[in-house]
C-alpha positions as CSV (number, residue, x, y, z in Angstrom):
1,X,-1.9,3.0,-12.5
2,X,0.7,0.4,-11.3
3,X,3.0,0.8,-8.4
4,X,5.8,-1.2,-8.0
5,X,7.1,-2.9,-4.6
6,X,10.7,-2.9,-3.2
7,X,13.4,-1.7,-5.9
8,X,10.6,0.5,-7.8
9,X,11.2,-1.5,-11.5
10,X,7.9,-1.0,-13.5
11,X,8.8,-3.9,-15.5
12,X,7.5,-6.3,-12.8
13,X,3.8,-5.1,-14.5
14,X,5.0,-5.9,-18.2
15,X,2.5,-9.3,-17.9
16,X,0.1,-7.8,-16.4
17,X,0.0,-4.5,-18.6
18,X,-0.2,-6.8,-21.4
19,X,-3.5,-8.8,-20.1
20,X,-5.1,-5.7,-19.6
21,X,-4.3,-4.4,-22.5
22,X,-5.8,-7.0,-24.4
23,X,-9.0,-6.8,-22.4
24,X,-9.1,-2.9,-23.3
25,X,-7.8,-1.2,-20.8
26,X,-5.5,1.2,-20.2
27,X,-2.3,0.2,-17.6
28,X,0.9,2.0,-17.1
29,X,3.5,1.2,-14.7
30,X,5.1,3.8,-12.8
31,X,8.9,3.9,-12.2
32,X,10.2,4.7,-8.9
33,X,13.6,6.5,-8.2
34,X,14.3,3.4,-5.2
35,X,18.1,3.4,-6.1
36,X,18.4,7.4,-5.1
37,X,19.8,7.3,-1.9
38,X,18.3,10.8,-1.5
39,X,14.9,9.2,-2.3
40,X,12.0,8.0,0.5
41,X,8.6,8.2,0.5
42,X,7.8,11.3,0.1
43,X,9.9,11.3,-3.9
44,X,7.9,8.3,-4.1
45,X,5.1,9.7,-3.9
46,X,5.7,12.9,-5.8
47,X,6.7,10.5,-9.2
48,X,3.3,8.9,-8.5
49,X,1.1,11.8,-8.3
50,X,2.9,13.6,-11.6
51,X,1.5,10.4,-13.3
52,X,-1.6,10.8,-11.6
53,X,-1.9,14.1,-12.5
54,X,-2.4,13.3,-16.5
55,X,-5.0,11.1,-15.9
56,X,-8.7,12.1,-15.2
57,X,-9.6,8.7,-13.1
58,X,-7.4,6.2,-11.8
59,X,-7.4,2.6,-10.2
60,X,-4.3,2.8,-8.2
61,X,-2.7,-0.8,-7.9
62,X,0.1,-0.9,-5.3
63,X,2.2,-4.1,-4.8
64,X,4.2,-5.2,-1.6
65,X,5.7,-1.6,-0.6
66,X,4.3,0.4,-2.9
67,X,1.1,0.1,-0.3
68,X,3.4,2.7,1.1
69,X,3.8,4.8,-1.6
70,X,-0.5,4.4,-2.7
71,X,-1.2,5.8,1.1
72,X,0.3,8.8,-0.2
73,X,-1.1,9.5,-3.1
74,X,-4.7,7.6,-3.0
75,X,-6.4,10.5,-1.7
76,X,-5.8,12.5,-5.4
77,X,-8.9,13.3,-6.7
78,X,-8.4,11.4,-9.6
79,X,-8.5,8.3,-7.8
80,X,-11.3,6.7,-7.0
81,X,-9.8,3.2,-5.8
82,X,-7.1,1.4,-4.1
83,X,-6.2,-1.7,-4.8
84,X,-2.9,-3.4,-2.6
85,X,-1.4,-6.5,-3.8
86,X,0.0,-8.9,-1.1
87,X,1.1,-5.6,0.6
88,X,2.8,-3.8,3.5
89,X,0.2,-2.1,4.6
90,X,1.4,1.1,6.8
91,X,0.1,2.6,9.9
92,X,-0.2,6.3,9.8
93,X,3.6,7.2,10.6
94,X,5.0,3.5,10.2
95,X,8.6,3.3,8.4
96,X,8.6,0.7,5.8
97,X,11.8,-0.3,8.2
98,X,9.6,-0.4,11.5
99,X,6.7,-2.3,9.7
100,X,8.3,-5.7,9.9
101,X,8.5,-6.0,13.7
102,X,5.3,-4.0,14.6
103,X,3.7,-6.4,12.3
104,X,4.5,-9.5,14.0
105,X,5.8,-10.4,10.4
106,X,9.0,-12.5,11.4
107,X,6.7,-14.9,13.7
108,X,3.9,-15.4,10.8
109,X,6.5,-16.3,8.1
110,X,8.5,-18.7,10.2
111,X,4.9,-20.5,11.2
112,X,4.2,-20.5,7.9
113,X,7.1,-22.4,7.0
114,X,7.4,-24.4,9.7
115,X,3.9,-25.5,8.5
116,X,4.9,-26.8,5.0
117,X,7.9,-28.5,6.9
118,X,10.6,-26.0,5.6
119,X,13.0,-24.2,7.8
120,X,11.0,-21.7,10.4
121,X,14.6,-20.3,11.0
122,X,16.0,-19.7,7.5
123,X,16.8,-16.4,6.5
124,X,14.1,-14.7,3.9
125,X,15.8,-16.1,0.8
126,X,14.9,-14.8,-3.3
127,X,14.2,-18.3,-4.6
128,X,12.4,-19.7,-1.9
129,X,10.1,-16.6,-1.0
130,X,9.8,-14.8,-4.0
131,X,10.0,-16.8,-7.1
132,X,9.0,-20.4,-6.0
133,X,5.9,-20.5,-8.6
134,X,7.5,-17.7,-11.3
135,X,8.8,-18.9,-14.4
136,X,12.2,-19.2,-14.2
137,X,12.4,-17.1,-17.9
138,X,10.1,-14.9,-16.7
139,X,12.0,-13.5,-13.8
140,X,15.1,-13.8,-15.9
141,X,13.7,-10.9,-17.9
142,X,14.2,-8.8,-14.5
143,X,17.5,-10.7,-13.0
144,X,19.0,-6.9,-13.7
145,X,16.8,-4.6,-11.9
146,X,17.2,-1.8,-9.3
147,X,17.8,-2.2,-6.1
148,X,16.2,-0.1,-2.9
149,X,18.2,2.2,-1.0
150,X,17.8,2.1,2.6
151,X,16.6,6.1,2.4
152,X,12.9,4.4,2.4
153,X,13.4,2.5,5.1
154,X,14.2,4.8,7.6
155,X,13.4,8.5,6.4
156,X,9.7,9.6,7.8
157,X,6.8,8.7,6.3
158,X,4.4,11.5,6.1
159,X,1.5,9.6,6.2
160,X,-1.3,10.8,8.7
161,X,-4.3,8.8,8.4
162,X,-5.4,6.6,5.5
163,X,-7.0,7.9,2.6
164,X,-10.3,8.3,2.2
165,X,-10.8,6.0,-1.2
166,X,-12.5,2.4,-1.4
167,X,-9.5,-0.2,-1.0
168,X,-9.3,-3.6,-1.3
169,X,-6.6,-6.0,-0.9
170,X,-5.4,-8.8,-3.1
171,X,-3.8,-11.7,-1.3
172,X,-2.0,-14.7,-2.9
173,X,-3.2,-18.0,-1.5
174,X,0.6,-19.3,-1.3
175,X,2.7,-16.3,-0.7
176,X,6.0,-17.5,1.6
177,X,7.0,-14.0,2.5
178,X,3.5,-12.7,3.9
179,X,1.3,-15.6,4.7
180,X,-2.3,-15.7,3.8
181,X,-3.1,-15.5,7.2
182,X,-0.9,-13.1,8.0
183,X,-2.4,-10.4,5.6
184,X,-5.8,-11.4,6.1
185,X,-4.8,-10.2,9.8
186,X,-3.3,-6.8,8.9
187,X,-5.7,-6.3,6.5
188,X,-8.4,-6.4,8.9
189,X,-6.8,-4.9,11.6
190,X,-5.5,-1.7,9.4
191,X,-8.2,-1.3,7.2
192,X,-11.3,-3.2,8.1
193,X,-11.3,-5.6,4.8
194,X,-11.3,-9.2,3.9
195,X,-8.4,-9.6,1.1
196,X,-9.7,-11.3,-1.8
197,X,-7.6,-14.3,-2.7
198,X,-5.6,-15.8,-5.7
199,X,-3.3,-19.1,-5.8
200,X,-0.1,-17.9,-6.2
201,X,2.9,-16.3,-4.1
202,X,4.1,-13.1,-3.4
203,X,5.3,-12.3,-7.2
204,X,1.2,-12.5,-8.8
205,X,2.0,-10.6,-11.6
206,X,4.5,-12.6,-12.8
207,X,3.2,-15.8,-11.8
208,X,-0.5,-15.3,-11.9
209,X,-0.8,-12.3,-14.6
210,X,-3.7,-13.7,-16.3
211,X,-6.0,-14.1,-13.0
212,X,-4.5,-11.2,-11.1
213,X,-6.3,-8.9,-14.3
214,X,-9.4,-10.8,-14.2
215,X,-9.3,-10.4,-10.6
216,X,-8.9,-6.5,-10.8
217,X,-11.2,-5.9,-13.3
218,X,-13.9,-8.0,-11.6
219,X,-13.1,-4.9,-8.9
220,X,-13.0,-2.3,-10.6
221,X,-16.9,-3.5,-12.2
């Protein structure tokens, strides 16, 4: 079961689904109502689990912000484990708008760039975080999608305490937006895990789709 980050459009998975796919496995891609202003977490949440639901075991696999919406649902008992790609991981409480400061994010990214010798100051920019190792025909497929609402951003997040489910992280080795480092930090300070790495950015399912499967099902045993 795939989650989505930031602008809730399944279709980011479409590589990915299709790897799996041909290595027998079952993938779908969950849509998230992120352009409904009347939408947060919680609506998040509730499409997730009505997926969820139809299924008698699941691998949840969350990407960027959808760590958000996986807190939520990972303790369904159909689930039985979490898997966050390059993520946000929340604190019990955390807004997906208050994450970025009590993160120390902002400070990571711009010593991150400053160490590759590109602007520490720049503001976060699509091409330069996000698609800098995507095809540029496979992110064409996607120029279209939804955009998020800030209703996510700032509406509570009901979350009390993580779930009790096996999770493990997935980081990409070159990701611009959340450093390595930076989510080796987080992960280890939030959860108590070591991220498992990839080369690649933020975007691994549209860069790395191929190794991101592999890498999942070597997981999921």
């Amino acid at each position: 079961m795939l989650i989505p980050g930031a602008g809730g459009d399944p279709r980011y998975w479409d590589l990915l689904v299709d790897e799996l796919h041909t290595r027998g496995h079952r993938a779908v891609a969950v849509p998230l109502p992120a352009a409904d202003p009347d939408a947060a977490l919680p609506e998040y949440a509730a499409a997730v689990r009505a997926v969820v639901d139809t299924h008698p075991e699941v691998v949840l696999v969350a990407q960027s912000m959808g760590a958000f919406t996986a807190a939520l649902v990972a303790d369904h008992p159909a689930v039985r484990l979490l898997v966050l790609v390059n993520p946000m991981i929340p604190a019990p409480g955390e807004t997906p708008g208050d994450w970025w400061a009590a993160t120390g994010h902002a400070q990571a990214r711009a010593a991150y760039a400053a160490a590759q010798g590109r602007d520490p100051h720049a503001d976060i920019d699509l091409a330069v975080d996000f698609l800098h190792d995507v095809p540029a025909d496979v992110f064409a497929r996607m120029s279209d999608g939804p955009q998020e609402s800030d209703a996510a951003f700032v509406r509570p997040n009901p979350l009390r305490a993580w779930p009790d489910v096996p999770t493990r992280v997935i980081s990409g080795r070159d990701d611009r937006l959340f450093p390595a480092d930076f989510q080796r930090r987080l992960a280890v300070d939030r959860l108590g895990v070591h991220p498992d790495e990839l080369p690649g950015g933020h975007l691994l399912a549209l860069s790395q789709p191929r190794l991101l499967a592999e890498k999942l099902l070597s997981l999921t045993g």
